[in-house]
C-alpha positions as CSV (number, residue, x, y, z in Angstrom):
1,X,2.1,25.7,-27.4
2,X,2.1,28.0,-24.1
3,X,-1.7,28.8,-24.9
4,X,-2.7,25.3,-25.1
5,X,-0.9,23.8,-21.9
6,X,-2.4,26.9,-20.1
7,X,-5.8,26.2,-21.9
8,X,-5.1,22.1,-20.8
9,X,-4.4,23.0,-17.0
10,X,-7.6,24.9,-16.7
11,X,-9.6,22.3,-18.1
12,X,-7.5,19.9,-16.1
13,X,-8.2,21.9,-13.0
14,X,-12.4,22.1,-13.4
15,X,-12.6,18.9,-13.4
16,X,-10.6,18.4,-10.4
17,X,-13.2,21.0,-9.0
18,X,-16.4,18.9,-10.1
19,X,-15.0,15.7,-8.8
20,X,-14.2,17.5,-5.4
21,X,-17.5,19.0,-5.3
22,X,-19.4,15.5,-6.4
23,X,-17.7,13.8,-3.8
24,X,-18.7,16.6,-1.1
25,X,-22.4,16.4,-2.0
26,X,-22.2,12.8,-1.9
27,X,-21.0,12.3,1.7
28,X,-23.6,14.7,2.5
29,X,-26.5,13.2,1.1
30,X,-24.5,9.4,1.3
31,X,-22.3,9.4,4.0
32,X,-20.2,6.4,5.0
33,X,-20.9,4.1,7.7
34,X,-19.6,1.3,9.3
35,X,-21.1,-2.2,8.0
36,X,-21.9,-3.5,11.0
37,X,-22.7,-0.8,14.0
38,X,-23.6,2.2,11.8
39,X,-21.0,4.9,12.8
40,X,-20.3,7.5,10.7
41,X,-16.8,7.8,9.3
42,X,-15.8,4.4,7.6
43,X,-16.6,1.1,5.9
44,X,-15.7,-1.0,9.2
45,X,-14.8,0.7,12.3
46,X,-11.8,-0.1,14.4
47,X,-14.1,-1.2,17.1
48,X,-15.9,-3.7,14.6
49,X,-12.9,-4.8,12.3
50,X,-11.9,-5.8,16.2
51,X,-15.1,-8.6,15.9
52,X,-14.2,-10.3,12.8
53,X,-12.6,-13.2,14.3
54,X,-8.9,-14.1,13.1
55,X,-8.6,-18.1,12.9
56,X,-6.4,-19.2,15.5
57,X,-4.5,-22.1,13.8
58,X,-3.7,-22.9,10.1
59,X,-4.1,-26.3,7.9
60,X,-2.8,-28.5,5.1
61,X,-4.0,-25.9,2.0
62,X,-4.1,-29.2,0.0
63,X,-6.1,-31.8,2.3
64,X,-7.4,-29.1,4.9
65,X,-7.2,-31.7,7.5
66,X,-3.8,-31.4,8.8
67,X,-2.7,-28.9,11.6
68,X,0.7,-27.4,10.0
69,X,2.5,-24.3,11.1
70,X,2.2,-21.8,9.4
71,X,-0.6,-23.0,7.1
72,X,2.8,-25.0,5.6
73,X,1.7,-28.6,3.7
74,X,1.6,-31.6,5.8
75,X,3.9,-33.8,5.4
76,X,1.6,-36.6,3.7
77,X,0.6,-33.8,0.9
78,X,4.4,-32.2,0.5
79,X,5.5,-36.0,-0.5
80,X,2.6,-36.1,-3.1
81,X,3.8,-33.1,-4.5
82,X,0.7,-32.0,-5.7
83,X,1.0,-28.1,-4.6
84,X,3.2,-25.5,-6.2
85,X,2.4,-23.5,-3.1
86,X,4.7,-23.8,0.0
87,X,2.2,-22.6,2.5
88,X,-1.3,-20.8,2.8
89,X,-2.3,-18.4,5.2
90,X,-6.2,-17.7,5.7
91,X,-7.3,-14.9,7.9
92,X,-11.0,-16.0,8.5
93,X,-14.0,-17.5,8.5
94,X,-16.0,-16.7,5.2
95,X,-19.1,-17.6,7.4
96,X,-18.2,-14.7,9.4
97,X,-21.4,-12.4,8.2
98,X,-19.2,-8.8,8.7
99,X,-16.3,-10.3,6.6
100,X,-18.1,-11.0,4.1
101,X,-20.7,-8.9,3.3
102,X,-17.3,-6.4,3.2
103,X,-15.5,-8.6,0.4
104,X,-18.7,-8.0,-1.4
105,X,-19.2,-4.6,-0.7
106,X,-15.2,-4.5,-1.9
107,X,-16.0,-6.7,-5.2
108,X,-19.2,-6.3,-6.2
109,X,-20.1,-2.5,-4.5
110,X,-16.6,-1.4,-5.7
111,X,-15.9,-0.2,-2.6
112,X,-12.1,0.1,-2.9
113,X,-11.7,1.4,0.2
114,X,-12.5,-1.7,2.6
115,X,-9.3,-3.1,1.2
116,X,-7.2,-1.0,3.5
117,X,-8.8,-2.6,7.1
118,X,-8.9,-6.0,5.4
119,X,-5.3,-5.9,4.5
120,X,-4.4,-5.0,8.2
121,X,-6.3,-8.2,9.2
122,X,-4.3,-10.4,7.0
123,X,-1.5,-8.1,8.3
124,X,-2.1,-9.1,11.8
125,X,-2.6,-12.9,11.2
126,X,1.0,-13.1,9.8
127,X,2.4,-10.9,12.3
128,X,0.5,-13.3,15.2
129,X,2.1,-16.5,13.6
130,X,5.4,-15.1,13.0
131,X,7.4,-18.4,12.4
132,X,8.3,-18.0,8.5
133,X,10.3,-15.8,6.4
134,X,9.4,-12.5,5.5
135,X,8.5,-12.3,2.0
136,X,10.9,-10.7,-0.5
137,X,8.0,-9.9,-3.6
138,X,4.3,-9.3,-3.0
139,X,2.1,-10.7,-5.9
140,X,-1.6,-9.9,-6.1
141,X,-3.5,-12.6,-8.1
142,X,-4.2,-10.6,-11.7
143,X,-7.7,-9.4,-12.9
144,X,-8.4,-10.3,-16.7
145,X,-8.3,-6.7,-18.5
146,X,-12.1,-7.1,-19.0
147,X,-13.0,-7.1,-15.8
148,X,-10.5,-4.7,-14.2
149,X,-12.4,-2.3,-16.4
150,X,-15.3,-3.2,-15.6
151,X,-14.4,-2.7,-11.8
152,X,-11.9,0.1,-11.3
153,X,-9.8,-1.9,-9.8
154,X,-8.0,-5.6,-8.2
155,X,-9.0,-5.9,-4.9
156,X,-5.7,-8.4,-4.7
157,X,-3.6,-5.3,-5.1
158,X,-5.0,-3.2,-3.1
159,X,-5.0,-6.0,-0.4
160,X,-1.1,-6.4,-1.6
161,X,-0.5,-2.7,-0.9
162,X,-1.7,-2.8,2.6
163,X,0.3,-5.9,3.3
164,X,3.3,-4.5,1.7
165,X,3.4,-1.5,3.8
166,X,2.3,-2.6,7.0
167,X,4.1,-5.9,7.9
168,X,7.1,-4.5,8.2
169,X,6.9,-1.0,9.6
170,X,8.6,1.2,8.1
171,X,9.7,-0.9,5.2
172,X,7.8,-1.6,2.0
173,X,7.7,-4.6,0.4
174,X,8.1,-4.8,-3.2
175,X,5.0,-5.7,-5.5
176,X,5.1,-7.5,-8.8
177,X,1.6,-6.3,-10.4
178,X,2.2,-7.5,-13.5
179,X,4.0,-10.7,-12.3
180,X,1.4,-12.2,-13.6
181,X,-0.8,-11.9,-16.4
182,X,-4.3,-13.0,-16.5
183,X,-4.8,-13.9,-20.5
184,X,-7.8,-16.2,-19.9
185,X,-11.5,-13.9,-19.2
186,X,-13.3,-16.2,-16.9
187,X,-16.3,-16.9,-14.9
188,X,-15.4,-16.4,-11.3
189,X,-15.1,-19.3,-9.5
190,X,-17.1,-18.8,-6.5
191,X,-20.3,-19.2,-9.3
192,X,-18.7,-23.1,-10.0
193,X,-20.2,-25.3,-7.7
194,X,-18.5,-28.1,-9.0
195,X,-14.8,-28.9,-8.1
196,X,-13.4,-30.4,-11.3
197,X,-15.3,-27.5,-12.7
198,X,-13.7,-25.0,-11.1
199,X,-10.0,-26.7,-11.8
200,X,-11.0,-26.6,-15.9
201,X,-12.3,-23.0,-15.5
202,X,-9.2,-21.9,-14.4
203,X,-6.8,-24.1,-15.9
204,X,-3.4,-22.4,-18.2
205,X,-5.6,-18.9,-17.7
206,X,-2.3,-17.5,-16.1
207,X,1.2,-17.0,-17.9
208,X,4.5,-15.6,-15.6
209,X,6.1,-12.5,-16.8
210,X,8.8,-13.4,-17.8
211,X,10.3,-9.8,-17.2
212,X,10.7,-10.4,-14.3
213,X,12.9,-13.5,-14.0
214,X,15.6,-12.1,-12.5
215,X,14.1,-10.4,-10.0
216,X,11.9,-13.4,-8.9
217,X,14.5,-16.6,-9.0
218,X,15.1,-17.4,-5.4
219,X,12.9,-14.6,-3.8
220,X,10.4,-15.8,-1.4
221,X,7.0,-15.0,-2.7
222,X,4.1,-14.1,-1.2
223,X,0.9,-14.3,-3.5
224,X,-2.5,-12.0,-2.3
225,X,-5.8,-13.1,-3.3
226,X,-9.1,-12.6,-1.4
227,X,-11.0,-15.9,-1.2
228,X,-9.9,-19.5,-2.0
229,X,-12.6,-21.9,-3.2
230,X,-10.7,-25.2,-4.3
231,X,-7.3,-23.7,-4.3
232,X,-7.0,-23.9,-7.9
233,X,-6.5,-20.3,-8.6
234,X,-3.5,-19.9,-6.5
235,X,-2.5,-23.4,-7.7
236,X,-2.2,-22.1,-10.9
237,X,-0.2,-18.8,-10.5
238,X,1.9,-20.9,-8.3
239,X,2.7,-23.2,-11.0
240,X,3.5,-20.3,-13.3
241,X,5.6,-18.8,-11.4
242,X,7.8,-22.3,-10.5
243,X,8.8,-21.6,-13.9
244,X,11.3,-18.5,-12.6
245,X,12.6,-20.4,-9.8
246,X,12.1,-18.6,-6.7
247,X,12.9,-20.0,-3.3
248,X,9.2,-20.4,-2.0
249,X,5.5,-19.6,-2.8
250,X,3.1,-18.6,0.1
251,X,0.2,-17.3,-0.3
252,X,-2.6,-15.4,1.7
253,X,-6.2,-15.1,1.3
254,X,-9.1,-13.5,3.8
255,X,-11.2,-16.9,3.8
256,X,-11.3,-19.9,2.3
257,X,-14.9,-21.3,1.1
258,X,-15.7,-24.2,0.3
């Protein structure tokens, strides 16, 4: 039994080696530069994250018309009752060519590590509004199992993480990863062009955990995504997760495209 954990560590321990080595070589021959001016040593730069342009007011999420605070619903839309959401943040402008040639370098590059600069944008748009409640749970929108494998990893948690450990220094937020589950594999909905489209692509693919009652009745929730199209995938986990009662649902995203 000795012989074999021994025999395990070692094997454990060259591959450690090769990945080590692998990734040396390939910031050699590859090394990383900044999207937009080039330097050397990350994704997006501090200089350049500084450029992508942080929107300077919020609106309705369900009409997009109305000037709320907070990205809260107006009060037209709140009497319809037509959102499960309490409030939407968005951090951008999806037009914005740096921001989002890094959400694709993020999704489609799986570049995991452009997460971490975006997060601290949506960090500093909720720390520049300031005029809500501090969320109690973090919960990234879920990847179907399919496609998590097929990418390594949910950019929503990863966005989650950053959020969760930066807006309140020195404090981490609690995340929920598996407060919801994904058990629908669908087409992504920036591909739908159509709206009623989009809201049957998307529609039941989302079930609460229901493990997590407890800790979710009256919590305020924040929910982490990276783009909103219609609003119908945040609509959705927000509807779920009415059904464990918690005191409020927000929601972030990095743009909102139409």
């Amino acid at each position: 039994m000795g012989k074999s954990k021994q025999k395990l560590s070692k094997i454990n321990k060259f591959f450690v080696l090769v990945r080590i080595i692998s990734d040396f070589i390939t910031d050699i021959l590859f090394p990383i530069k900044c999207l937009r001016c080039k330097k050397e040593g990350a994704f997006i730069c501090k200089k350049c994250l500084k450029t992508i342009p942080k929107n300077s007011f919020q609106v309705c999420p369900v009409c997009e018309k109305a000037i709320t605070l907070n990205g809260d619903l107006c009060v037209y839309c709140k009497k319809l009752g037509s959102s499960p959401l309490t409030r939407l943040f968005v951090v951008s402008d999806y037009k914005n060519k740096n921001l989002s040639k890094a959400i694709h370098l993020m999704k489609y590059s799986f570049v995991s590590e452009i997460a971490t600069p975006l997060g601290e944008l949506s960090v500093e748009t909720m720390t520049k509004l300031g005029n809500f409640a501090t969320p109690d749970i973090i919960i990234p929108v879920p990847l179907h199992n399919k496609r998590l494998r097929y990418r390594g990893f949910n950019q929503s948690e990863l966005l989650a993480k950053t959020i969760a450990t930066k807006l309140l220094p020195g404090i981490n937020i609690k995340i929920l990863a598996n407060g919801l589950i994904r058990k629908e594999y669908t087409k992504p909905q920036m591909k739908i062009k159509d709206y009623k489209s989009r809201q049957k692509n998307i529609k039941n693919c989302f079930i609460s955990n229901p493990l997590f009652e407890k800790e979710i009745a009256q919590k305020r929730i924040l929910l982490v995504d990276d783009i909103c199209t219609t609003g119908s995938t945040l609509n959705e986990c927000a509807k779920e997760l009415r059904k464990l009662n918690p005191k409020s649902i927000s929601a972030i995203v990095l743009a909102r495209q139409s």
